[in-house]
KOLDOSE-548407 format. One record per residue (C-alpha): chain; x, y, z; residue number from 1. Coordinates in steps of 0.001 Angstrom, whole numbers, plus 524288, in hexadecimal, padded with zeros to 5 digits. Example, Ala and Ser with C-alpha at 12.3 -4.5 7.8 and 13.67 -1.06 7.14 Angstrom:
REM KOLDOSE-548407
<A; <8300C; 7EE6C; 81E78>; 1>
<A; <83566; 7FBDC; 81BE4>; 2>
***
This chain:
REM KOLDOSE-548407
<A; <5A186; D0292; 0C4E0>; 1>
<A; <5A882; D070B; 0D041>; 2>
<A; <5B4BF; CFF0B; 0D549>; 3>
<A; <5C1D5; D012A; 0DBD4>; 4>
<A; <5CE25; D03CE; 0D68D>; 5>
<A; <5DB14; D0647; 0D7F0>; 6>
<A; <5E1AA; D131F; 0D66C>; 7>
<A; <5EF88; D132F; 0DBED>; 8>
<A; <5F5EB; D0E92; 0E806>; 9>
<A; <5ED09; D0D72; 0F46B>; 10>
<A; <5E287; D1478; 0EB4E>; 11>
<A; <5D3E4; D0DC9; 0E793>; 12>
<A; <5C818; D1318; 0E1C8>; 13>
<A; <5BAAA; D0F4C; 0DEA3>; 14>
<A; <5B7C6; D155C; 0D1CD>; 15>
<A; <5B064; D12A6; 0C60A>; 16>
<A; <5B5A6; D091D; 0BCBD>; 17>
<A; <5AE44; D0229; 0B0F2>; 18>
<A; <5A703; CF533; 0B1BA>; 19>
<A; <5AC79; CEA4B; 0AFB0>; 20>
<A; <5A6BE; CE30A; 0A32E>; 21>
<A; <5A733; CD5A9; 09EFF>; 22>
<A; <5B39B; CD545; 09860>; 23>
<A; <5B5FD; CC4FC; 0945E>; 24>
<A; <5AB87; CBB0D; 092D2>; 25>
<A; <5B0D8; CB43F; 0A137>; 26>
<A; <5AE03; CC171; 0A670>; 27>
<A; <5A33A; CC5A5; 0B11A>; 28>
<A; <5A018; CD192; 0B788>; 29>
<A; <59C98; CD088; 0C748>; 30>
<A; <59660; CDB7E; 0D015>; 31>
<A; <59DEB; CDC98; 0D8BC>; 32>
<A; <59696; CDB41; 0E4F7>; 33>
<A; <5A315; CDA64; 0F120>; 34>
<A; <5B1B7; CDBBC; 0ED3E>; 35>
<A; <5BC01; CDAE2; 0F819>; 36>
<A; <5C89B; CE352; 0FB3F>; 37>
<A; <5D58B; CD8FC; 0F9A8>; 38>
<A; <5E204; CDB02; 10165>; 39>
<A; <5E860; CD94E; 0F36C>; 40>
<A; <5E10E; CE4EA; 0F031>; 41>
<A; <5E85F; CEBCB; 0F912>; 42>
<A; <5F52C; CE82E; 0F213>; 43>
<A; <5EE37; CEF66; 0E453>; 44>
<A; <5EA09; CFA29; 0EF9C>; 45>
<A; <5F888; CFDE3; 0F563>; 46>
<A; <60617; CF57E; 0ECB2>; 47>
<A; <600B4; CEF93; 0E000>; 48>
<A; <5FB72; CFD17; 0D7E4>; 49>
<A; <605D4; CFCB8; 0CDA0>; 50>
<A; <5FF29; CF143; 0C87F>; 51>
<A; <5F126; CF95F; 0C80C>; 52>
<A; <5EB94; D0497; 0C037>; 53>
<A; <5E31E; D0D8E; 0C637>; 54>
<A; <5D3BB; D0C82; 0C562>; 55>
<A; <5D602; CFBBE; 0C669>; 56>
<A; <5CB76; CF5D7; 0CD36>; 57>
<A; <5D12C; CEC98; 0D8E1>; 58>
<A; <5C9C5; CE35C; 0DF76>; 59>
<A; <5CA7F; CD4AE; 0DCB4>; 60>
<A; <5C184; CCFBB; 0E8D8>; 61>
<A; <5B417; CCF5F; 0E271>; 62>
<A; <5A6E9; CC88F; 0E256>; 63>
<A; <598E6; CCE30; 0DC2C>; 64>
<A; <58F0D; CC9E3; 0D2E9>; 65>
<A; <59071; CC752; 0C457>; 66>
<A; <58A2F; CD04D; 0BB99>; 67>
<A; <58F5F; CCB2C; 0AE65>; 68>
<A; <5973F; CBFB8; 0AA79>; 69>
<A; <59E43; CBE6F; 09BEC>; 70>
<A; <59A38; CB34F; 0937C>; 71>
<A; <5A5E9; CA9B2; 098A8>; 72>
<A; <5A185; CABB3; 0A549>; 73>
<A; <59495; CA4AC; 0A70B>; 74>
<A; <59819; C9DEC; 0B2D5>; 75>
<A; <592FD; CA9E3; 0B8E5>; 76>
<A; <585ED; CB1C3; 0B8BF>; 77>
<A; <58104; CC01D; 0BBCA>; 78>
<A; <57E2E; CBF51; 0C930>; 79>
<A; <58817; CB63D; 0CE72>; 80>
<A; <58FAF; CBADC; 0DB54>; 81>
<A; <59CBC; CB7CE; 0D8EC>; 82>
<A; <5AA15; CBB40; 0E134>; 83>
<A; <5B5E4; CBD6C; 0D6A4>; 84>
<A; <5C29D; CB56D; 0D9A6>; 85>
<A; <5CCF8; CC1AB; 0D936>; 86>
<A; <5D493; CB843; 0CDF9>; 87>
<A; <5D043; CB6CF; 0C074>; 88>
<A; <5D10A; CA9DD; 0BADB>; 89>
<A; <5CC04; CA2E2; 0B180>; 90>
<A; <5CB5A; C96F8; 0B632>; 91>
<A; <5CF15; C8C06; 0AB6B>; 92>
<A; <5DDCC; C8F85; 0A94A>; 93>
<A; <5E9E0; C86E2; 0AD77>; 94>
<A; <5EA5D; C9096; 0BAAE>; 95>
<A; <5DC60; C90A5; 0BDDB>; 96>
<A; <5D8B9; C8179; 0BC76>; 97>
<A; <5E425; C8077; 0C6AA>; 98>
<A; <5DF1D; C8852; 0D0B9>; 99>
<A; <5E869; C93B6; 0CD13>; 100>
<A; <5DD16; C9E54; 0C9A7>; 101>
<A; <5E7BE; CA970; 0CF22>; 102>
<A; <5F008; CA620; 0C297>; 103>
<A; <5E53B; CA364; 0B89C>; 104>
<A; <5ECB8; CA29C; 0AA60>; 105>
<A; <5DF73; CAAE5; 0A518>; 106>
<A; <5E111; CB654; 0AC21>; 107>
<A; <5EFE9; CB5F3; 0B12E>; 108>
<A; <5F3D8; CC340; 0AE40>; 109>
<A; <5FF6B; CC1A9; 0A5F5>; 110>
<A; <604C3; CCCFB; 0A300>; 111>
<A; <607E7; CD027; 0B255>; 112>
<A; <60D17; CC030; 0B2CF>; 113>
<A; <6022B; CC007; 0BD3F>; 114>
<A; <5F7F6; CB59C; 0C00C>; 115>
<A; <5E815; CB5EF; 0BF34>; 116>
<A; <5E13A; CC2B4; 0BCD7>; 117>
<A; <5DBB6; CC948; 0C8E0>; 118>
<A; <5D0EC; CD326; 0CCA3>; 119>
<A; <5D5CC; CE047; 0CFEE>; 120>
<A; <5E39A; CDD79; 0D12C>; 121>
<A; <5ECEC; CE60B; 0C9CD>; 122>
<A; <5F3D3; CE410; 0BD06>; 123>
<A; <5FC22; CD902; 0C132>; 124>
<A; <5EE77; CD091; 0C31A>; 125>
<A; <5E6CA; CD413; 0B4A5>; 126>
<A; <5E0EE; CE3EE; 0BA7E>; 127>
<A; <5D51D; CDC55; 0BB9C>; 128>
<A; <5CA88; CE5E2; 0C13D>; 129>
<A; <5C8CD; CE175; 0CF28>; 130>
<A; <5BAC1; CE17D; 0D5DE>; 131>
<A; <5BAA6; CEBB1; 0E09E>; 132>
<A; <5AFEB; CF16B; 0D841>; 133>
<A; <5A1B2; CEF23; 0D422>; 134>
<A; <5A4B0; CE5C5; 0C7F0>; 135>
<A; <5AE78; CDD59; 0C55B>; 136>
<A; <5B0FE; CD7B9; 0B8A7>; 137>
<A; <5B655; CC928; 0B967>; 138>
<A; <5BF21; CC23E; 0AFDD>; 139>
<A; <5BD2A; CB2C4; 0AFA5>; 140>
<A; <5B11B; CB3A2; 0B4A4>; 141>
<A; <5AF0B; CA67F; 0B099>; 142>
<A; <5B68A; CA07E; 0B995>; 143>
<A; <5B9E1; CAA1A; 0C40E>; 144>
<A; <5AE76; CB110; 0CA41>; 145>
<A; <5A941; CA650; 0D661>; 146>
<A; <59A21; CA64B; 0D7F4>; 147>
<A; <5959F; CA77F; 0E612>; 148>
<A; <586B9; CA5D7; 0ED92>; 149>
<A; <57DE9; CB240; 0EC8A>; 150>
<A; <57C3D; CB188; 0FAA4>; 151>
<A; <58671; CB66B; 1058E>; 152>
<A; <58EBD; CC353; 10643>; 153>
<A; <59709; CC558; 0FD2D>; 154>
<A; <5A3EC; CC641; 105C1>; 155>
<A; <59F26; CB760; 10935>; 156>
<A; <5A564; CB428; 0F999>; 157>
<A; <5AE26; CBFD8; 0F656>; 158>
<A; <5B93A; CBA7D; 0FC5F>; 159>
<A; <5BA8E; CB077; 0F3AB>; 160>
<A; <5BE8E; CB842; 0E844>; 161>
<A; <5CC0C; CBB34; 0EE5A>; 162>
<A; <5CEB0; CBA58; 0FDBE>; 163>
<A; <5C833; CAB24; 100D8>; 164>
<A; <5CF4D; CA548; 0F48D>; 165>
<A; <5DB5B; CAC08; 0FA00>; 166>
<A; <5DA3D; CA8E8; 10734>; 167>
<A; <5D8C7; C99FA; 103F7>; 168>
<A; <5E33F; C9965; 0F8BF>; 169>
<A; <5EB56; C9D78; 1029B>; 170>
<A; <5E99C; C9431; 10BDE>; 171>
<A; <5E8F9; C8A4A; 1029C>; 172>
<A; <5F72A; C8E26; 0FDEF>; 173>
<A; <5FB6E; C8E9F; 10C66>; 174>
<A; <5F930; C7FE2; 10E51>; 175>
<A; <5F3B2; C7FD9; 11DAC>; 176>
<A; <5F566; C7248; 121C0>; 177>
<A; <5E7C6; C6E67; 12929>; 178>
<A; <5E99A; C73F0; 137C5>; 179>
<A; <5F55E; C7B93; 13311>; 180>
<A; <5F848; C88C7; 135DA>; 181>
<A; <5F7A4; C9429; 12CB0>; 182>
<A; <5FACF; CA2E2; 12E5E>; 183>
<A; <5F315; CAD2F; 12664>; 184>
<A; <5FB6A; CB922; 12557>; 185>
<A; <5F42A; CC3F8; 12320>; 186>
<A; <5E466; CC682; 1264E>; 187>
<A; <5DF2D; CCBF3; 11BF0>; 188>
<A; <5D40B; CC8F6; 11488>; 189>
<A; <5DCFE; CBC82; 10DE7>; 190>
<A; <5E2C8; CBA4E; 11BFC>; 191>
<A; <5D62F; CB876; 12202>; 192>
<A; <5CFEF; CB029; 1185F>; 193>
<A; <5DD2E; CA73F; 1178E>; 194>
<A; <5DCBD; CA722; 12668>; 195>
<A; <5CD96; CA14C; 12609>; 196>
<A; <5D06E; C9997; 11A08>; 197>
<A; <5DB52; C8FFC; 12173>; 198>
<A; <5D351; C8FA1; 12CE4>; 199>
<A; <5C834; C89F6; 1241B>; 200>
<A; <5D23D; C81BC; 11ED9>; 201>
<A; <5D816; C7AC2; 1295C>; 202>
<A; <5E383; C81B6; 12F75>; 203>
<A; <5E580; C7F49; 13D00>; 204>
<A; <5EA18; C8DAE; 140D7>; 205>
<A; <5E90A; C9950; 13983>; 206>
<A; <5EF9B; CA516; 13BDC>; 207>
<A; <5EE2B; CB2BC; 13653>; 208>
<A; <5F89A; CBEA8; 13804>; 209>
<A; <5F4EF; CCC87; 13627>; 210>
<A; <5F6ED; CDA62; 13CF7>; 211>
<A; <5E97E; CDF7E; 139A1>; 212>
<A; <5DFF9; CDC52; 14763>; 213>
<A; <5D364; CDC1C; 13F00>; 214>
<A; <5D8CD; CD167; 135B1>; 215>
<A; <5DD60; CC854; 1422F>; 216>
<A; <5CF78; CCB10; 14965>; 217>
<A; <5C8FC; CC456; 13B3B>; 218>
<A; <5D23E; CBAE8; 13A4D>; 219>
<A; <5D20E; CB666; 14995>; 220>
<A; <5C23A; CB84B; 148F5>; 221>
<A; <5C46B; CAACF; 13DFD>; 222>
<A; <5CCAD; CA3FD; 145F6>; 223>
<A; <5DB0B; CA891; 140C2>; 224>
<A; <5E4E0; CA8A5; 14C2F>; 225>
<A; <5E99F; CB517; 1483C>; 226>
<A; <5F719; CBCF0; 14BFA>; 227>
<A; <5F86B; CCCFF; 14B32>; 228>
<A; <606AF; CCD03; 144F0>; 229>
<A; <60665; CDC4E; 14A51>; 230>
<A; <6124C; CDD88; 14F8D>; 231>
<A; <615E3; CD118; 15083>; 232>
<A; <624AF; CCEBA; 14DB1>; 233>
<A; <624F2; CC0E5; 14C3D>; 234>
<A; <6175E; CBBD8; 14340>; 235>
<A; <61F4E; CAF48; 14090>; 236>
<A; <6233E; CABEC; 14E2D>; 237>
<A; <61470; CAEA3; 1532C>; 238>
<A; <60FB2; CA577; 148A3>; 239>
<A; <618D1; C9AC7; 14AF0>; 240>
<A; <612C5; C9B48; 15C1C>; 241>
<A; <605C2; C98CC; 15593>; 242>
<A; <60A4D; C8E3F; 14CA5>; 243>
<A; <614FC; C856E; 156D9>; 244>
<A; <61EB8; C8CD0; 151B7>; 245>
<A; <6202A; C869D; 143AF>; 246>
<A; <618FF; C91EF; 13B86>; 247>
<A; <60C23; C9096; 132C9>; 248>
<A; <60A84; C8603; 12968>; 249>
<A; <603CF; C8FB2; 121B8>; 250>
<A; <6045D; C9EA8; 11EC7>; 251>
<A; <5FBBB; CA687; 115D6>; 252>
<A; <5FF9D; CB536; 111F5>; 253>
<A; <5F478; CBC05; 11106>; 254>
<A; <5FB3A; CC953; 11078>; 255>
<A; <6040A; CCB94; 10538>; 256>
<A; <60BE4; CD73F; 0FDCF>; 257>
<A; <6059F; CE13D; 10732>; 258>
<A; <60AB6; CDBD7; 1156D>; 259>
<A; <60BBA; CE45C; 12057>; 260>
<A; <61C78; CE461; 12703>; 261>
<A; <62359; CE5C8; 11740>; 262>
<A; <62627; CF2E1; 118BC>; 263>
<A; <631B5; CF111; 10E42>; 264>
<A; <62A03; CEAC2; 10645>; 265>
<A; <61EC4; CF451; 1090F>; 266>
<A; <627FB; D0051; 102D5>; 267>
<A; <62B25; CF8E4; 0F752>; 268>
<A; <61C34; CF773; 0F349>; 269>
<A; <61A4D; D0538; 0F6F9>; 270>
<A; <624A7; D0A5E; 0EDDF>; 271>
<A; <621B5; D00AB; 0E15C>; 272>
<A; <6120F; D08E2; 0E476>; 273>
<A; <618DF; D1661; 0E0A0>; 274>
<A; <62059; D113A; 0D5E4>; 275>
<A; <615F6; D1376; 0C83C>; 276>
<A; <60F37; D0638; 0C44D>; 277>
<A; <619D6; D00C7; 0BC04>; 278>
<A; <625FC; D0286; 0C276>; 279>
<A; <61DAE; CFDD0; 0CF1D>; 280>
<A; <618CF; CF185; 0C8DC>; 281>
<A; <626F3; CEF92; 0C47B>; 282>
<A; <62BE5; CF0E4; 0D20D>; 283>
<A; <621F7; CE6DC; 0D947>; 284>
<A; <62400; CDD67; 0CDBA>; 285>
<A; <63269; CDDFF; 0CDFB>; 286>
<A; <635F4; CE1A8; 0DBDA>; 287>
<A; <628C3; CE273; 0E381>; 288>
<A; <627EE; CDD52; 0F0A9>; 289>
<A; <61D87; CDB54; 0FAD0>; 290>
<A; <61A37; CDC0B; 109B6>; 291>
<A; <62074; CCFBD; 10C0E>; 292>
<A; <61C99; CD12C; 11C10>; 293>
<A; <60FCF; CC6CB; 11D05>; 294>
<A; <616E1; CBEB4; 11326>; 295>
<A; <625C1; CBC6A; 11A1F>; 296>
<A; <61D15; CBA53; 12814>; 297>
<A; <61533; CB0A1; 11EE5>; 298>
<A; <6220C; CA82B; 11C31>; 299>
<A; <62604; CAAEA; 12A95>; 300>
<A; <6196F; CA33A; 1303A>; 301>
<A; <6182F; C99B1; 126E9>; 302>
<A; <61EAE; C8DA2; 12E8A>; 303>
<A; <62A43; C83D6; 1280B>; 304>
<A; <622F9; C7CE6; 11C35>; 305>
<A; <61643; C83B6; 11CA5>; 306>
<A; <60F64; C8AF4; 11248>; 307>
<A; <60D3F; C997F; 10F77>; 308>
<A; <60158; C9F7B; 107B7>; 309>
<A; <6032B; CAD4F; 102BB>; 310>
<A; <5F5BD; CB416; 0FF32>; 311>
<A; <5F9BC; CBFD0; 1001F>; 312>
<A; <5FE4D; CC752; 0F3A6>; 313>
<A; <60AF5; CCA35; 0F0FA>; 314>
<A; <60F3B; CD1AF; 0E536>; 315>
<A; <62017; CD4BF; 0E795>; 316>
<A; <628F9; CCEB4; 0DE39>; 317>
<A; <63499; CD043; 0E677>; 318>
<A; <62D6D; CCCC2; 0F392>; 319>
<A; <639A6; CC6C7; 0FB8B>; 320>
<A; <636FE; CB92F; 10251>; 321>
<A; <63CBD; CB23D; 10BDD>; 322>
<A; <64032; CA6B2; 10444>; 323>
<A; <64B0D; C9E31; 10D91>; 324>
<A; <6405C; C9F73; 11804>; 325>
<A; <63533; C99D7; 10F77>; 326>
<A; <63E41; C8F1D; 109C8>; 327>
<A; <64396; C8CC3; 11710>; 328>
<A; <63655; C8989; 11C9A>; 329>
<A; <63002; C8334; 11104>; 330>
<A; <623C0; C8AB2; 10F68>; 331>
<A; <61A8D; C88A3; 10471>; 332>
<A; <616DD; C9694; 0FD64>; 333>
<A; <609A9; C9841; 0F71D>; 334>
<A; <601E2; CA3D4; 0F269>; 335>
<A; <5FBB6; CAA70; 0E745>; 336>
<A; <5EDDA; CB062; 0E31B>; 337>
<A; <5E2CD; CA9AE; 0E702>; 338>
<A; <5DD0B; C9FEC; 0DBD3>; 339>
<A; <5D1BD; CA496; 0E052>; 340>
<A; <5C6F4; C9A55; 0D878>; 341>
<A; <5CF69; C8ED7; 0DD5B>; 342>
<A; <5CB9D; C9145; 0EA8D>; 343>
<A; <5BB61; C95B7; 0E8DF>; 344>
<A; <5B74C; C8632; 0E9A3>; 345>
<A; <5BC9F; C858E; 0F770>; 346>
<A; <5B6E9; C91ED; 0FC98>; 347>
<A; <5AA22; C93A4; 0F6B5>; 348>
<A; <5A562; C8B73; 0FFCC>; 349>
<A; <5AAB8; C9177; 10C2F>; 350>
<A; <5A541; C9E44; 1080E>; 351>
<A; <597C8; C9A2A; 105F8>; 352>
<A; <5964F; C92D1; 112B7>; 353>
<A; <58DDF; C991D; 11C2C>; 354>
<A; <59823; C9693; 126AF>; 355>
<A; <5A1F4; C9FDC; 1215D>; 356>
<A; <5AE6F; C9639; 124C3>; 357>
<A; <5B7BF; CA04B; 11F0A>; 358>
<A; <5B158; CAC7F; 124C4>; 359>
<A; <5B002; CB350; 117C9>; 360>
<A; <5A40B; CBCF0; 11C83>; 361>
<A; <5AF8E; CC320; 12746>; 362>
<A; <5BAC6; CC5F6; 11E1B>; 363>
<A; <5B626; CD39A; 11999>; 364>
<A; <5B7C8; CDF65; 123F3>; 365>
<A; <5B1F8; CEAE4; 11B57>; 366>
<A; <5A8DA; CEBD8; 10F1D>; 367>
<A; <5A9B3; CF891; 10798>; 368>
<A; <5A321; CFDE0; 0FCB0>; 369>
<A; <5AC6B; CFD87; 0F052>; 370>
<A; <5AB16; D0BB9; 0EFB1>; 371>
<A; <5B37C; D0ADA; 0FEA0>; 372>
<A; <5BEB2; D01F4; 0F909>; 373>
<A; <5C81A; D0B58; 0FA60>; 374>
<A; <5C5A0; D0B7F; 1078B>; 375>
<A; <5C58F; CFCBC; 108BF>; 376>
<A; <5D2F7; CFB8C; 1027D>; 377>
<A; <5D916; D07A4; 10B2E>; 378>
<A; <5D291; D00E2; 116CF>; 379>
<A; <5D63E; CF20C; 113E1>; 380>
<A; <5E43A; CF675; 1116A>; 381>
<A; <5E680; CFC75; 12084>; 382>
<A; <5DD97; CF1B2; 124C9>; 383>
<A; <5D70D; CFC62; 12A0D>; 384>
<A; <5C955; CFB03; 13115>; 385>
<A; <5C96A; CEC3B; 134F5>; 386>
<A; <5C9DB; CEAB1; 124D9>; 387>
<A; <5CD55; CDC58; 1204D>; 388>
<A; <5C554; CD972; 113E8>; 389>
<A; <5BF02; CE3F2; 10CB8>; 390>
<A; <5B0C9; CE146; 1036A>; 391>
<A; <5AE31; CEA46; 0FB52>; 392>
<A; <59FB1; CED5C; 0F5D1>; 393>
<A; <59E79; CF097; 0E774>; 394>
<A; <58FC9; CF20F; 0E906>; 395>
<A; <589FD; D0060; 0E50C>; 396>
<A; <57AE1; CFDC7; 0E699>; 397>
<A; <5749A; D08B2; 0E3BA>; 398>
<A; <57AA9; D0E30; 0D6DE>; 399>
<A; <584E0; D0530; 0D069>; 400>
<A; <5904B; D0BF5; 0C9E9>; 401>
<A; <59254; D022A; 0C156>; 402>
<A; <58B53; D020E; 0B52F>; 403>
<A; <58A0F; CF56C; 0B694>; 404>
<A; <57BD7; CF217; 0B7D8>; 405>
<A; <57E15; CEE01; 0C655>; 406>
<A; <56E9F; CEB0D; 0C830>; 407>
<A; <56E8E; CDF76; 0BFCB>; 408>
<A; <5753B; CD647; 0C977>; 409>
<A; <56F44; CD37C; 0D8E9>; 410>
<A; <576F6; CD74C; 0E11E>; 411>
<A; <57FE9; CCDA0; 0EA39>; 412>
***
């Protein structure tokens, strides 16, 4: 089959890999039928590569139909569409029955003193083969694989297997008090979809930052009071006008390691890239740091006694913080992955209404075929193009390269 992986810093390829192949009785194998470009797939793309060998497939935003499912995995058919949740879990451990899928005890990958498997996502997260590519072999496929309706495009449900569950665990974590305000930094793909998601949900005023004009023109076009932080010396001062000068009561950091105005911090992740793989991994586990920019404005809006929501992924072990000022003003600090199955009850149902309350069908900006992803990443990456959400499209229709029997299942 052909798929992409990685083959050094700021390097993809689609190439030819082997089907996947039912493995354990709780797997399935899907067809992939749309998989989507993550801005943590940019982290893989340009810091995290001493944690990846080359010719891994990345990808962890996936949906298709199933082709094959092991014997522990009846709850699903050949035929189903199904979106993948980017976490494996299994679904009946201590972690999992508490709504804690990120840190499932089944697949917590141990040896890295890391939490849940996931898809595509180095060696610190299992090497799991992601599924930018036209199969995708899925582990717990008992449990984690959600079955959606035949009918409606399939960028209608493919958010759901990373960027919706995201969005909404993080503004569950940030705690908007109804009619509150909340500030979405960053407008990415997660930025956006937070920014919708706590409109849906009751906030009073929602505000996203960015410096990227085609990312404030989406999010103003959903009713985001957005403010272009280009050149802008004071973000904190302009936030507290808009809020009677106390600050958000709420904050989400939809941004992460990679934030534009570290330039320190920038250097550092450039050198640990030329060091070889294990003196690099060495240096970001021991004395890594990140782009601490989005993050330090987050803790500056964030008003006395409010919460902040970090999204965004971090990965420094020495990342400085600015601890008298958060203890000084009280804030309540949540984050981590996105438990991904916790959240599916809740937004099934918005995805499947007609209406289209969270404006899921104008998320993606360009669909390429998989054969272009290295295109997609290069272009995603200098947000080049109007480019906010990248689908990709597995789909060879004339002559599969898989030797998969590809016929044997309708198409989505």
């Amino acid at each position: 089959m052909r798929a992409l992986t990685w083959q050094g810093k700021e390097n993809v390829a689609v190439e030819d890999v082997p089907d996947p192949r039912i493995e354990e009785p709780t797997d399935a194998i899907i067809r992939v039928t749309s998989t989507a470009v993550c801005g943590s797939d940019l982290h893989l793309y340009s810091v995290l590569g001493m944690y990846l060998d080359a010719g891994d497939v990345l990808g962890h935003e996936a949906m298709g139909v199933v082709e094959e499912v092991g014997s522990g995995a009846t709850r699903l058919k050949p035929g189903d569409r199904v979106v993948v949740p980017f976490g494996i879990a299994c679904g009946s451990c201590w972690m999992c029955v508490r709504g804690l899928q990120s840190q499932c005890e089944t697949t917590q990958v141990r040896s890295q003193d890391k939490g849940a498997a996931l898809f595509g996502y180095t060696k610190l997260y299992g090497q799991v083969p992601g599924g930018q590519a036209e199969y995708l072999r899925v582990p717990q496929a008992h449990y984690g694989p959600v079955v959606v309706p035949e009918d409606g495009p399939d960028e209608q449900y493919l958010y759901l297997s990373d960027v919706l569950p995201t969005a909404w665990q993080a503004v569950e974590y940030a705690d908007v008090p109804e009619g509150g305000t909340v500030v979405v930094v960053g407008l990415g793909p997660i930025g956006q979809m937070a920014a919708r998601v706590a409109r849906h949900r009751g906030a009073g005023t929602v505000i996203g930052l960015d410096l990227v004009r085609d990312r404030l023109e989406m999010a103003r076009r959903h009713g985001i009071e957005v403010v272009d932080v280009t050149g802008l010396d004071d973000v904190a001062g302009a936030v507290r006008e808009l809020t009677g000068g106390r600050g958000a009561d709420s904050v989400i950091d939809a941004v992460g390691m990679e934030a534009h105005g570290s330039p320190g911090a920038a250097f550092v992740q450039r050198a640990a890239g030329l060091l070889p793989d294990a003196l690099a991994g060495a240096a970001m586990e021991k004395a890594g740091v990140d782009r601490l920019a989005a993050l330090l404005s987050a803790i500056g809006l964030v008003r006395r006694g409010g919460t902040l929501s970090i999204s965004g992924v971090y990965g420094g072990a020495k990342d400085p913080l600015p601890m008298m000022e958060l203890f000084d003003k009280q804030v309540t600090l949540r984050m981590g992955q996105a438990n991904v199955r916790r959240w599916i009850d809740d937004l099934l149902p918005l995805v499947t209404d007609g209406a289209d309350p969270l404006g899921v069908l104008d998320l993606r900006t360009h669909r390429l075929p998989l054969e272009d992803a290295p295109r997609a990443y290069d272009m995603f990456q200098k947000k080049e193009d109007g480019c906010v959400k990248v689908v990709l499209d597995p789909t060879v229709p004339d002559a599969p390269t898989s030797t998969r029997d590809a016929g044997a299942v309708a198409p989505a």
